[in-house]
N, C-alpha and C positions, 0 to 999 in steps of 0.2 A: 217652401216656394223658392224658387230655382232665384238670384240676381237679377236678370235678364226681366222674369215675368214681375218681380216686385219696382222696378223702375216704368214698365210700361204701364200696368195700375197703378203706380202713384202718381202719374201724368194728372189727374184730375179725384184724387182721393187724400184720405188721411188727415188729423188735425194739425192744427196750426207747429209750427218750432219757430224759436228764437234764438236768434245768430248775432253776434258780433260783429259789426265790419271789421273786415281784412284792409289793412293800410298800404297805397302803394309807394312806389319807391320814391325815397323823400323824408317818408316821415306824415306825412300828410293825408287828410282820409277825406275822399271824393265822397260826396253826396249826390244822390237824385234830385232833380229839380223836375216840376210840373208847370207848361204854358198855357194857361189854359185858352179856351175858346175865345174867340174874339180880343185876344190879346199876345205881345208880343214879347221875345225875348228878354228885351231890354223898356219892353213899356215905350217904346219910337214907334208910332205909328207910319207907313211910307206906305199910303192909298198908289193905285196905280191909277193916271188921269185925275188926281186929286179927289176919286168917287170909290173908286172900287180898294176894301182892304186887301192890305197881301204883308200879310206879317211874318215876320223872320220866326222861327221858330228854334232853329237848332242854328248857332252861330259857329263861324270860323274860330272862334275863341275855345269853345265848347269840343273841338277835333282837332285841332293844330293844325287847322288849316286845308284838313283833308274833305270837309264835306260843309255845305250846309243848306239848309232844308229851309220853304216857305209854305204859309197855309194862305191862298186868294180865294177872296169874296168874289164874283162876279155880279155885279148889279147894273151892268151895262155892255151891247151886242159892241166889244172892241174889244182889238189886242194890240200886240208890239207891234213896231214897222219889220219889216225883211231885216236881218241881222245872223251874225255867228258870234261865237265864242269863240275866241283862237286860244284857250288854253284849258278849257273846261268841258266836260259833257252836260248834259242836264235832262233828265228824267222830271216825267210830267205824269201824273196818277190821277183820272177825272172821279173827283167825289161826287160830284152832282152835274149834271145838265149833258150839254151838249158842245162840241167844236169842233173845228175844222183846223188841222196841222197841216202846215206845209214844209217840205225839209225838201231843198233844193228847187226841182221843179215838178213834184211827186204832191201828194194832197191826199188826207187819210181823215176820214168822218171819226170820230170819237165820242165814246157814251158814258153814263155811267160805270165803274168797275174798268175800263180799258187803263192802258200806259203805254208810252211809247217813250223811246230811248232815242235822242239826238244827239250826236257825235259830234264832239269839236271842229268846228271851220268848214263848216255846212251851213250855208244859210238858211234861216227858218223863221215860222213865226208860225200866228194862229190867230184865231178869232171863235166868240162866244156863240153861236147859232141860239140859245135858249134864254131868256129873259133872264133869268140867275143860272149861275155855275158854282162850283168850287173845284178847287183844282190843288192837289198838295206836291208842291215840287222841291226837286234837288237842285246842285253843283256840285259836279265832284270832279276838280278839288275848289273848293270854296271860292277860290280869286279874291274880288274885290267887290263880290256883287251889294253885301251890308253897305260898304260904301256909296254906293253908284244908286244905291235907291234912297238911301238919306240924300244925297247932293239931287238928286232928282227932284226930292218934296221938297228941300229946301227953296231949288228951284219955282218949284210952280207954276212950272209954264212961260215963266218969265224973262227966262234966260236967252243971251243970244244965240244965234245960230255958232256963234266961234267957242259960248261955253259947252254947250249939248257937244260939239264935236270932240272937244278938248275931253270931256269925261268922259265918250265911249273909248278913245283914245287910250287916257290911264286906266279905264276899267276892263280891258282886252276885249271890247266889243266893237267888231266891224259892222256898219250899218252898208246894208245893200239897195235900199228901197221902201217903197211905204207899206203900210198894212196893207193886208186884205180885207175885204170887206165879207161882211154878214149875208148882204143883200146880193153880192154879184154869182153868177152862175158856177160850182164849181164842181169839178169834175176830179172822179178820185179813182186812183192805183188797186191791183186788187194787194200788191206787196210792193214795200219798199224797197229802193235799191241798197240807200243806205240806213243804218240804225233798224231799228224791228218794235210792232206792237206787239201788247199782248193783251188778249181780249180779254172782258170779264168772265171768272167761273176755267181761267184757264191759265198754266204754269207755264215758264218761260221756255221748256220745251218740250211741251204737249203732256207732261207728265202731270196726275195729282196725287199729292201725297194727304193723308190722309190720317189725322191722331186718332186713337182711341174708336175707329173705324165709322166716325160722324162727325167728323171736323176736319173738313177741308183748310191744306194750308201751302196755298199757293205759292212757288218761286215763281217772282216777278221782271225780279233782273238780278244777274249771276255774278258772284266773281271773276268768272271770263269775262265780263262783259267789262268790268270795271278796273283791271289789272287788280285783282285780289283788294283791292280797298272798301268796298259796299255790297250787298246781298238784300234785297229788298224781299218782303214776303206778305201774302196777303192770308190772313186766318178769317177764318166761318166759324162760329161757337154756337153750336147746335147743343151745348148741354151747360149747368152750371160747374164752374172749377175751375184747376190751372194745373200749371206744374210742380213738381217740388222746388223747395229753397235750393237755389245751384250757383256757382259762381263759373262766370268769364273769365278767367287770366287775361285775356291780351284783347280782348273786346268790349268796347262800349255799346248799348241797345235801348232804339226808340222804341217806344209804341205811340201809335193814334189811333184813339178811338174813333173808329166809324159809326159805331152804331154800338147802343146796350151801354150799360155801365160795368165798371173793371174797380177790383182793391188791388194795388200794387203793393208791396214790401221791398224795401230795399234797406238791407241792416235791420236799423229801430224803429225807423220810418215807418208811417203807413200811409197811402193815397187815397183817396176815393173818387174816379175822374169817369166823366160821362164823353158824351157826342162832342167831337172837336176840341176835345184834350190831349195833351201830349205829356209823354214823358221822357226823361231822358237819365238812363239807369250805369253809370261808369263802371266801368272793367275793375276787378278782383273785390268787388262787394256784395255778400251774397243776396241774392232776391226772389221773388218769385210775384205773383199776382193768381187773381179767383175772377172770373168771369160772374155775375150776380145775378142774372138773367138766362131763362130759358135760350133768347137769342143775343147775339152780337157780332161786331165784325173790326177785325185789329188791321191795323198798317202798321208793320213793324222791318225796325231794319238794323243791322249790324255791320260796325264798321271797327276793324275794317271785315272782310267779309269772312275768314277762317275756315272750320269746315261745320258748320252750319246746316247748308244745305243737303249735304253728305247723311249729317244727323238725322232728321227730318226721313231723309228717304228710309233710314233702317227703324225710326219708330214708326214711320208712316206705312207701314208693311212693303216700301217697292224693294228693301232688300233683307235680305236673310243673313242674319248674325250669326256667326259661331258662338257655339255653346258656352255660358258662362260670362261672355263677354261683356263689359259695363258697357252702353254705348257713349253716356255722358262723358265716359273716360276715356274713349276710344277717339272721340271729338274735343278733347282739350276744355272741359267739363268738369266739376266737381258737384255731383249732391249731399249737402252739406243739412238737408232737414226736409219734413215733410209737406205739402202744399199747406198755405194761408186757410185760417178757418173763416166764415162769415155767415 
């Protein structure tokens, strides 16, 4: 069996191996950690409106500042006032329900499976249209947002008008205006001028790539998108399995469970994480995970973005490899053992 075809069948075959973590530079050996559902990073709860959770997930700690990620409850038809980021972008991925974005003066309906990208120093905001929502968002790069939603709950509503201003202030957040509303009439773009959706069941440029030719694994937003620091990707697990033990060099990698349950490995570690878990798997330690369910569906993202998505197109069949060629090696990869048993 030719390299090539042994790497594409062990995409989701083979028994379990046991690996060593690899130590990075330092001396020191980075672990995986799991957030799981309904809880946050650091166990701080910062509700948005003191009703709806919106828990930090992936912190500014955890990436040196270059990203970080939150998972919102939606338990009530409200959002932020009109606002930018004058130093950050922030991607928005609807896990459940329904809303209404606006980014300048443009207005774009959202569903489940959609995502839409807003570009720093564009005003925007949004609101809930559906009784419950969830929604799993970025920053990238990080800023001060952990901050600015602790000083918020601290807040509680309580605060003056001179502190809320003082804290969009140091938090790089320009406020333009109030919310919009649920109830009022709104009228929507068929495309955005600036930033870009992308719909559910579809890749960030019309392209789908495709594992093991039943498992859709969507690019959601691109390293162009992001100056090479983030690669977001959406996977469909249409079968039980995962990939061989492989290691990142220069890349750390979330997954969230959408849906189905996942065993993760990372080193000696093992996970067992369902609906609305996370994980968070650091660069040059080897890993891999097994999907346990006939069905399931990951949110996964790498940061910073590498060539990833590169990868993806030559296992996903959109590109044809020269003969012999490792692709995991060819993408800055190593397979290091065979996929996780369970």
């Amino acid at each position: 069996m030719q390299r090539r075809d042994f790497i594409l069948i062990s995409l989701l075959s083979f028994p379990a191996f046991a690996c060593s973590s690899i130590k990075r530079t330092g001396g020191k050996t980075a672990k995986a950690f799991v957030v799981k559902a309904g809880d946050s990073r650091f166990h701080q709860p910062t509700p948005f409106n003191g009703v709806n959770p919106n828990d930090l997930k992936v912190s500014t700690k955890d990436t040196a500042g270059k990203l970080s990620a939150f998972d919102y409850l939606g338990l009530q038809k409200v959002g932020p006032g009109l606002h930018s980021h004058l130093f950050q972008d922030e991607v928005f991925f609807v896990l459940e329900g329904e809303y209404v974005f606006q980014l300048g003066e443009e207005r774009q309906l959202l569903q489940t499976g959609d995502l839409i990208f807003l570009p720093r120093n564009i005003p925007h905001t949004w609101v809930q249209m559906s009784d419950r929502g969830k929604l799993f968002y970025f920053l990238q790069p990080a800023g001060k947002m952990e901050e600015f939603f602790l000083k918020l709950t601290e807040l509680d509503g309580k605060g003056t008008p001179e502190q809320y201003q003082e804290l969009g202030k140091t938090s790089g957040i320009a406020n333009h205006g109030p919310a919009i509303s649920a109830t009022e009439r709104h009228v929507f773009v068929e495309k955005l001028s600036n930033g870009f959706v992308v719909r559910a069941g579809q890749g960030r440029y019309g392209e789908r790539t495709v594992i093991n030719g039943k498992n859709p694994n969507d690019l959601k937003v691109s390293g162009k998108d992001t100056g090479g620091e983030l690669s977001i990707f959406e996977y469909f697990g249409n079968e039980k399995g995962g990939p061989p033990m492989h290691v990142h060099p220069y890349q750390d990698e979330v997954f969230y469970v959408a849906e189905g349950r996942y065993l993760f490995q990372c080193g000696d570690e093992k996970f067992t994480l369902g609906e609305g878990d996370m994980i968070f798997l650091p660069r040059a330690v080897p890993h891999t995970w097994a999907q346990l369910e006939d069905k399931g569906r990951l949110l996964f993202f790498f940061q910073p973005a590498g060539k990833m998505e590169d990868f993806f197109r030559s296992v996903g069949g959109n590109k044809t490899l020269a003969a012999g060629l490792d692709p995991f090696m060819e993408h800055d990869m190593e397979v290091v053992g065979p996929p996780i048993s369970f």
